[in-house]
C-alpha positions as a Python dict, from the first residue, in 0.01 Angstrom:
ca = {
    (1, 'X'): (0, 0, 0),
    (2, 'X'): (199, -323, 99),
    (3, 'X'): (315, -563, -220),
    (4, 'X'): (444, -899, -232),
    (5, 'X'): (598, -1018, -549),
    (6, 'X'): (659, -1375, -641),
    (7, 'X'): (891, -1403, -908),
    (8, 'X'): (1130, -1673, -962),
    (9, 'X'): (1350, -1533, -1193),
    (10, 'X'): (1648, -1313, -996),
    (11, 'X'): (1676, -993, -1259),
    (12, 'X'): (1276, -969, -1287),
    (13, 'X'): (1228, -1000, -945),
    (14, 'X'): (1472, -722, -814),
    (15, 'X'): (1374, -491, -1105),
    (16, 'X'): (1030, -510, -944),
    (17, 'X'): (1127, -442, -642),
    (18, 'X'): (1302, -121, -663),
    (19, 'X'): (1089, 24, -963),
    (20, 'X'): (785, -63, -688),
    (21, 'X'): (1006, 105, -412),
    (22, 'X'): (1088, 349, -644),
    (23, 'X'): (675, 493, -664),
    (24, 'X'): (648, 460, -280),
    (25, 'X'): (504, 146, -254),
    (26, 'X'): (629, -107, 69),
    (27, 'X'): (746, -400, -110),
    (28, 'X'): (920, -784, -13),
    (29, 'X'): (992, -1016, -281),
    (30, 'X'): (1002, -1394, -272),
    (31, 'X'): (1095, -1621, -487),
    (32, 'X'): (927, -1965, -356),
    (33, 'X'): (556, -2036, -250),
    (34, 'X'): (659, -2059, 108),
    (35, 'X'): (792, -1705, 57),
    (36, 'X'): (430, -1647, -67),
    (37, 'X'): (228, -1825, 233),
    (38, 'X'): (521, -1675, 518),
    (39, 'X'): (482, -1306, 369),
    (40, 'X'): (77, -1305, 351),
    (41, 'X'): (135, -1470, 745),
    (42, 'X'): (351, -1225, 840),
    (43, 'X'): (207, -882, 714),
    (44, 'X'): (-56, -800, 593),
    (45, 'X'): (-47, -753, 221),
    (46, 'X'): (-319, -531, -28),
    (47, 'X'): (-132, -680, -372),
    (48, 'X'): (34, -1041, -454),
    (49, 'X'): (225, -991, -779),
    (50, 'X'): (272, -1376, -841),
    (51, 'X'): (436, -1571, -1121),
    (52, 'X'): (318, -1856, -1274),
    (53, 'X'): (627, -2078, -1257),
    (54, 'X'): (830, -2017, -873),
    (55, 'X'): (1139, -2191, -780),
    (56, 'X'): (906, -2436, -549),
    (57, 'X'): (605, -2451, -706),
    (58, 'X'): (534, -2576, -1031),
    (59, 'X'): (222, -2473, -1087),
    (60, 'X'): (107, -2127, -984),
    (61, 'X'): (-267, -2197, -977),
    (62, 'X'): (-227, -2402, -678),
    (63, 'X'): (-53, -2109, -496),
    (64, 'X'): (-316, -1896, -578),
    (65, 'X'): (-534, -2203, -443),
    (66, 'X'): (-369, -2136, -102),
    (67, 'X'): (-378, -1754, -119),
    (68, 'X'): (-766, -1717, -166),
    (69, 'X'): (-820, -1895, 128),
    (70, 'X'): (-568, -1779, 341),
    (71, 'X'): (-586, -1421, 247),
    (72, 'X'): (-909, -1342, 82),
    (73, 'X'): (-877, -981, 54),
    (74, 'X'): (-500, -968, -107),
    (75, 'X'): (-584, -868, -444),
    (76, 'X'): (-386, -1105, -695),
    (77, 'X'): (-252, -978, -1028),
    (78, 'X'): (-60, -1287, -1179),
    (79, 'X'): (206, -1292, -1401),
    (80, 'X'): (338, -1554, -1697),
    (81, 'X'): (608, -1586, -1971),
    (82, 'X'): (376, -1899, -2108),
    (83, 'X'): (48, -1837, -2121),
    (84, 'X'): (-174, -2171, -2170),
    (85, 'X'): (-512, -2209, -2365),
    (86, 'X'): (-721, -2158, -2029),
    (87, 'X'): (-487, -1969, -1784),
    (88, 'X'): (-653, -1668, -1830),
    (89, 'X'): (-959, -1832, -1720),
    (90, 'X'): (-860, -2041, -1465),
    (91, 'X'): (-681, -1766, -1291),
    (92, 'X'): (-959, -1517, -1314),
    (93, 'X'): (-1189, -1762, -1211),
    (94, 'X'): (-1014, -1848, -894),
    (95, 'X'): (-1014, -1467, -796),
    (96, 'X'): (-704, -1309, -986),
    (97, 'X'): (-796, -934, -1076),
    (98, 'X'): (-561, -972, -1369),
    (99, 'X'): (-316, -1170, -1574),
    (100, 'X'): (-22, -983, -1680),
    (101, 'X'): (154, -1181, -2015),
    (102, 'X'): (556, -1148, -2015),
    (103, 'X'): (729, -919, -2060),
    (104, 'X'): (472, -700, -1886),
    (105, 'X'): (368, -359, -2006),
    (106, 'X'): (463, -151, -1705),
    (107, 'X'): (267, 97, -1743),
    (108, 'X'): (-54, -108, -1762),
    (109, 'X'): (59, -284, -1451),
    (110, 'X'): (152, 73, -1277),
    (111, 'X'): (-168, 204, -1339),
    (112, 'X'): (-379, -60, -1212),
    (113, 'X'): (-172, -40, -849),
    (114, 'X'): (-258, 286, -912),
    (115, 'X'): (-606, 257, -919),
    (116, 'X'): (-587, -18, -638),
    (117, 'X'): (-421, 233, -441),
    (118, 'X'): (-699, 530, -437),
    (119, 'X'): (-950, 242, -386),
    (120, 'X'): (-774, 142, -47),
}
């Protein structure tokens, strides 16, 4: 299983990455919307770990805008350090499969890859 993660902040985003290498997983990391849109171009991806807030991109709905259409089938979990009254909503409504508040409970976010995983 192939994930992306979006994450602007530097620490958050590498710890990601090598926990997610760590269980097996092939894994890039971005830290911009264009890394977004160039990875999902590039590769093929089953799992967009994206942050509300990138270094590009000031509001993360309207990435996962973009995503949806360009890569319907990239499951979307989305993660935030602020959540608002109606992000939940909003994101779930657009297609996210969750919404992950910060800092994020690993092991809830390792065992839904988990369970995306035997579903692939």
């Amino acid at each position: 299983m192939r994930i992306l993660i979006a994450e602007d902040e530097p620490k958050a985003r590498q710890f990601l990455l090598e926990h997610f290498q760590a269980a097996g997983y092939e894994v890039d990391a971005t830290s911009s919307s264009l890394g977004v849109f160039d990875g999902l171009h590039r590769r093929p991806t089953d799992v967009l770990l994206l942050d509300m807030w990138l270094e590009d991109s000031t509001d993360g709905v309207n990435v996962l805008r973009e995503v949806r259409k360009m890569s319907p089938k990239t499951a979307v979990i989305v993660l935030t350090g602020v959540e608002e009254d109606n992000t939940r909503e909003t994101v779930l409504g657009l297609g996210a499969l969750a919404l992950f508040n910060k800092p994020i409970r690993l092991d809830e976010l390792d065992d839904l890859l988990a369970r995306l995983s035997k579903q692939a």
